[in-house]
C-alpha positions in Angstrom: 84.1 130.8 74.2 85.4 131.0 77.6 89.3 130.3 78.7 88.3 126.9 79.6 86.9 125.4 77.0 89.6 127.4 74.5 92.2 125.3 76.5 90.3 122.0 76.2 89.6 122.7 72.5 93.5 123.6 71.8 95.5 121.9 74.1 97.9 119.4 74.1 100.2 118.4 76.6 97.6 117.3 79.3 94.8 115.1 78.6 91.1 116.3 79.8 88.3 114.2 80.9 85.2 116.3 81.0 81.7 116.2 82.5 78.8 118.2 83.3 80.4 120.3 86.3 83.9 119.0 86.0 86.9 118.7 84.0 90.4 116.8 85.1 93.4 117.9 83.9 96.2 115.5 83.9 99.8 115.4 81.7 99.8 113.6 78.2 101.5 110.2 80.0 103.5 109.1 83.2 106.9 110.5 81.4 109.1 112.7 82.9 109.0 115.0 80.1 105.2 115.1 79.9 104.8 116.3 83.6 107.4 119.0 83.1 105.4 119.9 79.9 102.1 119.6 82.0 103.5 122.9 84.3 102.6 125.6 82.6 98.8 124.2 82.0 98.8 124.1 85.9 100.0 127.9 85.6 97.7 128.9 83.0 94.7 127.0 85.0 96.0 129.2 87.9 96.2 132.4 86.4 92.6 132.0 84.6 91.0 131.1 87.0 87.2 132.3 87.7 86.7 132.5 84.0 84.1 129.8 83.9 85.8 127.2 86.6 87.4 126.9 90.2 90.1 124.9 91.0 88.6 121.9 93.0 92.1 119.7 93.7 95.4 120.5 92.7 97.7 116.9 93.4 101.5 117.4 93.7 103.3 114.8 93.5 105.2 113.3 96.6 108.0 111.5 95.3 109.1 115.2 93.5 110.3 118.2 96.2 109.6 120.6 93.4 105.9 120.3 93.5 105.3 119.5 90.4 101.5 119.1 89.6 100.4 115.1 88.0 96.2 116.3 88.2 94.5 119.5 88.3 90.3 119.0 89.0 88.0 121.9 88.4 84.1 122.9 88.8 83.0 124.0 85.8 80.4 127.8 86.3 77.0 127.2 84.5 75.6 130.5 83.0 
């Protein structure tokens, strides 16, 4: 099983919406606390990446000067 779909499988502070050649990664809801929770998904997503997906879009948020990450969008590899 690759990293990817572990994370899908097993995760649970983002939601995923998942197609043929792409997933979206987003945080569980609008709160606060969900998007701080969402980080380290966006740093795991980083850090894996090239095991079975590219990052496509990253989208900060503008209303945040930390950068925090609301949406992460990846190609999915076919084998």
């Amino acid at each position: 099983m690759s990293y990817i779909d572990s994370l899908i499988e097993n995760g649970t502070n983002f939601r995923v919406d998942r197609k043929d050649e792409t997933a979206s990664f987003r945080p569980a809801s609008d709160s606060e606390a969900d998007l701080q929770a969402f980080q380290p998904v966006v740093r795991d997503l980083r850090a894996h990446q090239g095991d079975g997906y590219e990052i496509l879009v990253e989208h900060a948020l503008s209303d945040h000067g930390d950068g925090l990450v609301d949406l992460v969008l990846v190609t999915l590899d076919h084998d």
